[in-house]
C-alpha positions as MATLAB code, in Angstrom:
seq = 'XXXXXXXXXXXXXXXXXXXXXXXXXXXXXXXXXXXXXXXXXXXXXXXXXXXXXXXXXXXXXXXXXXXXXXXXXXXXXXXXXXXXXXXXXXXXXXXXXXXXXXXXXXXXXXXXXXXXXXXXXXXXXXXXXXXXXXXXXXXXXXXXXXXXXXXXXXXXXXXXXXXXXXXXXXXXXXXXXXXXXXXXXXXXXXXXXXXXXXXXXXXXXXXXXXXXXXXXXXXXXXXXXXXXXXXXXXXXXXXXXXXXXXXXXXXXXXXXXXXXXXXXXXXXXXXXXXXXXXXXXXXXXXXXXXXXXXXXXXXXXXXXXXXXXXXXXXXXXXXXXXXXXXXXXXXXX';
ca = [
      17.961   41.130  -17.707;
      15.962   37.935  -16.786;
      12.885   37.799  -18.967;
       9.182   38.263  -17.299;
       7.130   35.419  -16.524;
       3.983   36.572  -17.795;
       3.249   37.727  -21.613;
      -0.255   38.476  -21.259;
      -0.528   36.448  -24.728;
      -2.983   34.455  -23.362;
      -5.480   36.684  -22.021;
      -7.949   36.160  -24.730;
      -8.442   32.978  -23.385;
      -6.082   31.353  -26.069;
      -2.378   29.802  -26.047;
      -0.271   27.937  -28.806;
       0.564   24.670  -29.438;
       3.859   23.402  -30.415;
       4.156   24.454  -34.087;
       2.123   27.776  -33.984;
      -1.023   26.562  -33.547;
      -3.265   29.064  -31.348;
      -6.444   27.268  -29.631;
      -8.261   27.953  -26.901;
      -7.234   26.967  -23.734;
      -9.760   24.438  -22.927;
      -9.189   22.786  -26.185;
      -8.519   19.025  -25.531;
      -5.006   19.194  -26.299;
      -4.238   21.191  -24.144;
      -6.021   19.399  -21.513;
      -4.012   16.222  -22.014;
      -0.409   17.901  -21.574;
      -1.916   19.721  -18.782;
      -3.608   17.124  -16.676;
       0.074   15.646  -17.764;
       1.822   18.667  -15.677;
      -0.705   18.303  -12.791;
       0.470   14.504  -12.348;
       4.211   15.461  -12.680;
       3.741   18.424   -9.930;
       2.228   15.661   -7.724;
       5.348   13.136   -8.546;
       6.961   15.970   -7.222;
       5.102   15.755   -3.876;
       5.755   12.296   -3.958;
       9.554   13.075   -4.528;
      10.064   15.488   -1.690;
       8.097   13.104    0.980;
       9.585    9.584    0.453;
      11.880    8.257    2.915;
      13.338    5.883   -0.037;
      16.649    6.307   -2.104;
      15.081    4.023   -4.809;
      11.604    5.189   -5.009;
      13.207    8.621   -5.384;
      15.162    7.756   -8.129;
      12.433    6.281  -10.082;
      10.129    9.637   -9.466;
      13.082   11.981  -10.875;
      13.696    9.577  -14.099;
      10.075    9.647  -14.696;
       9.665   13.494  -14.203;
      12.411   13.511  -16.760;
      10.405   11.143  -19.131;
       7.674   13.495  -19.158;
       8.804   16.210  -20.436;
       8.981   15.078  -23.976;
       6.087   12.674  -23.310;
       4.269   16.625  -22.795;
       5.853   17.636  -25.894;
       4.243   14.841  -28.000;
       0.627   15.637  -26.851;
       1.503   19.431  -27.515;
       2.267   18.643  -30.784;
       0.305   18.783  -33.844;
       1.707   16.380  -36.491;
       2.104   18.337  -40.113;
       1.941   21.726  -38.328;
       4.444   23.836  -38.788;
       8.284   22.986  -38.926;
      10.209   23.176  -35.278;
      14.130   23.947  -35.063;
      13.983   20.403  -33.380;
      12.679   16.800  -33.261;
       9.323   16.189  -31.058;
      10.199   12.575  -29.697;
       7.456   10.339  -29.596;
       7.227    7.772  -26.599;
       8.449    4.285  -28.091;
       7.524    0.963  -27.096;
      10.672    0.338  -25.297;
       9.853    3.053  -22.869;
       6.298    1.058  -22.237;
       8.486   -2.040  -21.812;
      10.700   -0.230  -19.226;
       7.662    0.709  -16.800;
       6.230   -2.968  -16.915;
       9.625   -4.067  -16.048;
       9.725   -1.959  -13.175;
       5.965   -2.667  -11.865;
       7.320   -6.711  -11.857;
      10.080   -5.625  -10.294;
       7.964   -4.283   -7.136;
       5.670   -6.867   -7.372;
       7.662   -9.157   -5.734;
       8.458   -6.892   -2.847;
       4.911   -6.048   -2.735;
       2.384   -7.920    0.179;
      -1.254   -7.766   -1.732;
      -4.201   -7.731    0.371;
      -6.805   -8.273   -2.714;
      -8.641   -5.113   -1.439;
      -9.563   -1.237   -2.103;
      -6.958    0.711   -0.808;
      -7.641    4.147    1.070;
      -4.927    6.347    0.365;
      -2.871    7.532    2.802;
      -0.989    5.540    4.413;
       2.040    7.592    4.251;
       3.196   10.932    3.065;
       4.535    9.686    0.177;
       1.956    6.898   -0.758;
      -0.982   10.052   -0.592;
       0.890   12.107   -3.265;
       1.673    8.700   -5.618;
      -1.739    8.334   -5.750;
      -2.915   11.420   -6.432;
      -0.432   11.335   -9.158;
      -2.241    7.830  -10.256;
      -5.557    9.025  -10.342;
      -4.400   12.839  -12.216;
      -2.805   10.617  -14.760;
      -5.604    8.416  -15.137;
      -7.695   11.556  -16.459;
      -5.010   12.137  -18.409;
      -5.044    8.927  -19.937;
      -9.366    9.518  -20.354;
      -8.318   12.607  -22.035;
      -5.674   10.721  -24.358;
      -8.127    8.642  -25.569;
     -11.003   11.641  -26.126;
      -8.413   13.359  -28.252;
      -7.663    9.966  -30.416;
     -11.202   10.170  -31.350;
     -10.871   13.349  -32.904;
      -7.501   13.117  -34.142;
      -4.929   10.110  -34.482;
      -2.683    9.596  -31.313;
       0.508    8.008  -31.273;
      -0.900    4.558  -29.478;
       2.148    4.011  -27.467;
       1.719    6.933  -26.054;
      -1.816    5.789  -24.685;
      -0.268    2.998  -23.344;
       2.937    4.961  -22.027;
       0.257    6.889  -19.477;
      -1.874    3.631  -18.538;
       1.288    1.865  -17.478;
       2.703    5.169  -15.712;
      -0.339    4.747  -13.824;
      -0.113    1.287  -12.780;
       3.141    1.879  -11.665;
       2.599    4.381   -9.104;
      -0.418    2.812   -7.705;
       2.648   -0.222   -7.178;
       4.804    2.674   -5.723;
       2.120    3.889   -3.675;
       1.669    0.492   -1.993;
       5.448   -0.149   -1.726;
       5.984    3.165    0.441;
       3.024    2.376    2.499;
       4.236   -1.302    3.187;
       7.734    0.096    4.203;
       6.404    2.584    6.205;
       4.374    0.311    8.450;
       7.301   -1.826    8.973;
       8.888    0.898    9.700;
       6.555    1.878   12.376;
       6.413   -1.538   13.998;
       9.402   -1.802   14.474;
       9.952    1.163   15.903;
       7.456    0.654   18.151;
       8.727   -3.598   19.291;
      10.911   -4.042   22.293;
      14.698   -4.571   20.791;
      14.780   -8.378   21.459;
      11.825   -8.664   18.923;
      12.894   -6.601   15.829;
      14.749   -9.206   13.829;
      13.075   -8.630   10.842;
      13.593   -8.240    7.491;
      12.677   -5.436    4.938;
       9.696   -7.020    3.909;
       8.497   -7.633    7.396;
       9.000  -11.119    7.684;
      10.946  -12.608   10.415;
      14.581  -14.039    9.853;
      16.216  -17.048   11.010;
      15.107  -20.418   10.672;
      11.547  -21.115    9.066;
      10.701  -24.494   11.102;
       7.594  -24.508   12.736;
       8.115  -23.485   16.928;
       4.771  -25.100   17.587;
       3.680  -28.561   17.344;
       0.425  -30.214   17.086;
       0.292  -31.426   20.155;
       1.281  -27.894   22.052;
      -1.713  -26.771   19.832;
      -3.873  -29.090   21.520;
      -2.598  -28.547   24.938;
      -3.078  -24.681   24.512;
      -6.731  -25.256   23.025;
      -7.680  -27.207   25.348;
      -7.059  -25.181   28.404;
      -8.482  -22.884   26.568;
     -11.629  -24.299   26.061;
     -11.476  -25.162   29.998;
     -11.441  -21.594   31.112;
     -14.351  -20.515   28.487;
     -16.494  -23.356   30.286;
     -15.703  -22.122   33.715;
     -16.688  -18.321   32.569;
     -19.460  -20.006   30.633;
     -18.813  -18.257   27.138;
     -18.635  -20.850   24.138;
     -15.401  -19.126   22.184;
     -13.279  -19.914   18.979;
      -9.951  -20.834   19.845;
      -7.131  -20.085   17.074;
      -3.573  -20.967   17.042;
      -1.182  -19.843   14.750;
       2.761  -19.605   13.933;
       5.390  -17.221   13.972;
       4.334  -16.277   10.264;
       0.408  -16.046   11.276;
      -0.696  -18.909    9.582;
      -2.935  -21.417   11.544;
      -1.982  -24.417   12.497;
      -5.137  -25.052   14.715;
      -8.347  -23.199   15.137;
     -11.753  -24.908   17.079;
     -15.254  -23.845   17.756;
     -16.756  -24.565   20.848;
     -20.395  -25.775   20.884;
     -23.123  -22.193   20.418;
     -20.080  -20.252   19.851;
     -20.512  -17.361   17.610;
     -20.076  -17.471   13.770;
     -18.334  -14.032   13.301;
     -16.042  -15.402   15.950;
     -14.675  -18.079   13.226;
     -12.976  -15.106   11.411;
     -12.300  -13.008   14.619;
     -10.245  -15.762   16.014;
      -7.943  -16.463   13.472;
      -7.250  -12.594   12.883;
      -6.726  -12.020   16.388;
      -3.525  -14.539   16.118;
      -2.436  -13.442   12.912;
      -2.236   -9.910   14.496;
      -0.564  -10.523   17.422;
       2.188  -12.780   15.442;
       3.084  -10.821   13.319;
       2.694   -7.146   15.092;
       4.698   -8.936   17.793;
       1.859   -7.289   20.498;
      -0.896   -8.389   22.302;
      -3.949   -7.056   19.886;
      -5.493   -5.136   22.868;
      -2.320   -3.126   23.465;
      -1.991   -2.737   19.649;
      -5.548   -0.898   19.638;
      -4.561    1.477   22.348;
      -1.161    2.436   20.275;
      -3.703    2.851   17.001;
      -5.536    5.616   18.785;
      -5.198    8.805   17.128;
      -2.795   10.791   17.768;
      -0.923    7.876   18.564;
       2.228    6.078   16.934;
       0.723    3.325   15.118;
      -2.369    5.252   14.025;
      -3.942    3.938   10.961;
      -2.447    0.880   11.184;
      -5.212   -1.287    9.825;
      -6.365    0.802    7.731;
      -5.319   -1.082    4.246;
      -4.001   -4.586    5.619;
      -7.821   -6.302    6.254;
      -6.577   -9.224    8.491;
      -5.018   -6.861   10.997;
      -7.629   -6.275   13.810;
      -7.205   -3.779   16.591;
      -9.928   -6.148   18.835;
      -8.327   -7.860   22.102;
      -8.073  -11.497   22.154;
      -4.474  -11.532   20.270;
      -1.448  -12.666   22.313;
       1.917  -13.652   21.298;
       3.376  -16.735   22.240;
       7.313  -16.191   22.967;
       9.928  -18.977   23.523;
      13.575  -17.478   25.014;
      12.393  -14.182   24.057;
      11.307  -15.076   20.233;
       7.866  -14.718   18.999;
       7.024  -18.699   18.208;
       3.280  -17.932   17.145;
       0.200  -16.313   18.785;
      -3.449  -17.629   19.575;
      -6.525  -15.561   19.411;
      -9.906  -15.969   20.993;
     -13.316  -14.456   20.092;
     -16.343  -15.415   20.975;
     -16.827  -13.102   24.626;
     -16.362   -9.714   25.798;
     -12.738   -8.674   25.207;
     -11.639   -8.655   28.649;
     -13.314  -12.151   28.521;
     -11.300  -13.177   25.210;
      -8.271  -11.914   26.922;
      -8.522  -13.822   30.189;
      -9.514  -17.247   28.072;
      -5.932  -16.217   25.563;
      -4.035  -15.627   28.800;
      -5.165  -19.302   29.790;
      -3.599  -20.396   26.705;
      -0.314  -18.866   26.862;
       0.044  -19.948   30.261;
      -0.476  -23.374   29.336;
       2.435  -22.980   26.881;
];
C-alpha cells in the first residue's frame, strides 16, 4: 500500500527541519531550501525545452547536486543525530562550476549589454532559474547573519547562478544560428556552430573595390540629393571602409556600419530581414539581445560565385532611398 502524500502535519503552519527541529514555515531556513526547490523545478523547465545534448547533461548533474546542497541548508548543525551524513558542498564542487562557466565562455559571443530573456524556450526557463537562485543566494546570506553558514555553500549558489545566466546565453546564441540558417538559401549556409563562416579567412574585398563601391555610391546620393554614410564591410562584418558625405546625418555614422554588419553576417538584405522579424514570423525577435543587428533597410550583401564576400550599408535617406543608393554599390561591384 503506497503511502499518502499528505500528513496534515503541517497544518499548524509548522514543518521540521532535518534533525527534528519544528519551525514555522516561513522561518528563513526554510526559505533558503525552498527558493532552492523553486530554482531546481525551473532547471527542470530548462531540461525538458533545450534542443542540446550537452546543456542537458549539465541541467540533470546539477539537479542531482542539489539535492544534498538542500539537505545542508535544511540542516541544523548540533541538532539532533541523523541515521546518515548531511554532506556539505566543498570547494571542489565551487571549482567545478567555474570550470564549466570558462568552458562556455569561449563559445559564448558577448554583446556587453542587458539581456531580455527569452530568446528561446530554454534560455527563458535558465533564467528564471538564475534569478530564483539569486534570492536564494539573498536568503543564504540573511540566514548567515543569524546563524553561521557553511561559506562554500554561499559561494556554491552565486556561482550556480552565474552559470546559468552563461547557459542561458549559450542556448539563445545556438538557437539564432539555428534560425538563420534555416532560414539562408543552401548555397549560403556554410557555417560553423558558432556562426562564423568557414573556409578561408582572407579578406574578399580590397581597398580599392571599397573605393570603387563608395564612390558610386556617393554618385547616386548626389543625383537623389540626400548626403548619406556609406559603410563597407567584410564577410565577418567588420569595416574596412565607412565615409560621410558633406550635411549627412550623425545617427547615420552608426546606422551605416550596422546596416553592413547585418546584412554580412545574416547573409540578407536588412530590409528583407525586417519583414522575416515580423511577428508571427520565422526570425521574430531576432534583434532583440544582439545590439548591432538592425532590422532598418540599407543592408545588402555583397556575393562573389555565390559566397557572401562582405556587405555595405547606407543611412542617411528614406529607406527605399538607402536601398536604391546600396543597390548602386553592389552594382558597381
Amino acid at each position: 500500500m503506497s503511502s499518502k502524500v499528505y500528513t496534515r502535519g503541517g497544518d499548524a503552519g509548522q514543518t521540521s527541519l532535518l534533525g527534528g527541529a519544528r519551525v514555522d514555515k516561513d522561518d528563513l531556513r526554510i526559505e533558503v531550501y525552498g527558493t532552492m526547490d523553486e530554482g531546481t523545478s525551473a532547471l527542470g523547465l530548462a531540461r525538458a525545452t533545450t534542443k542540446h545534448d550537452d546543456l542537458c547533461r549539465h541541467i540533470i548533474d546539477l539537479q542531482g547536486e542539489l539535492i544534498p546542497v538542500m539537505s545542508e541548508a535544511a540542516f541544523v548543525p548540533g541538532a539532533k543525530a541523523l541515521k546518515f551524513d548531511v554532506p556539505q558542498v566543498q570547494p571542489a564542487q565551487v571549482e567545478r562550476l567555474e570550470r564549466l562557466i570558462d568552458h562556455y565562455n569561449e563559445e559564448w559571443i558577448q554583446t556587453g549589454q542587458f539581456v531580455r530573456p527569452g530568446g528561446s524556450p530554454a534560455a527563458a526557463a535558465l533564467d528564471m532559474a538564475r534569478a530564483i537562485f539569486r534570492r536564494a543566494e539573498r536568503r543564504l546570506v540573511g540566514l548567515n547573519r543569524e546563524t553561521a553558514v557553511n561559506p562554500h555553500l554561499i559561494k556554491y549558489i552565486n556561482r550556480l547562478s552565474d552559470l546559468l545566466y552563461v547557459l542561458a546565453r549559450i542556448d539563445e546564441q545556438r538557437a539564432l544560428v539555428a534560425t538563420i540558417l534555416a532560414n539562408l538559401p543552401p548555397a549560403l549556409t556554410a557555417v560553423d556552430g558558432s556562426g562564423r563562416a568557414q573556409g578561408k579567412t582572407e579578406m574578399e574585398l580590397t581597398l580599392t573595390d571599397c573605393d570603387r563601391l563608395v564612390e558610386a555610391g556617393i554618385r547616386r546620393a548626389q543625383e537623389i540629393g540626400v548626403p548619406m554614410v556609406l559603410s563597407v564591410v567584410d564577410q565577418n562584418g567588420d569595416v574596412i571602409e565607412s565615409r560621410r558625405m558633406d550635411d549627412a546625418l550623425i545617427v547615420s555614422v552608426t546606422l551605416a556600419p550596422h546596416k553592413a554588419y547585418t546584412a554580412a553576417v545574416v547573409r540578407l538584405p536588412t530590409h528583407e530581414l525586417a519583414q522575416a522579424a515580423q511577428p508571427g514570423a520565422s526570425l521574430y525577435g531576432i534583434d532583440v539581445n544582439l545590439p548591432k543587428l538592425t532590422l532598418v533597410g540599407g543592408g545588402l550583401p555583397l556575393r562573389k560565385d555565390g559566397k557572401v564576400v562582405g556587405a555595405v550599408g547606407v543611412s542617411g535617406g528614406a529607406v527605399e532611398q538607402d536601398v536604391d543608393v546600396a543597390q548602386a554599390m553592389v552594382a558597381a561591384y
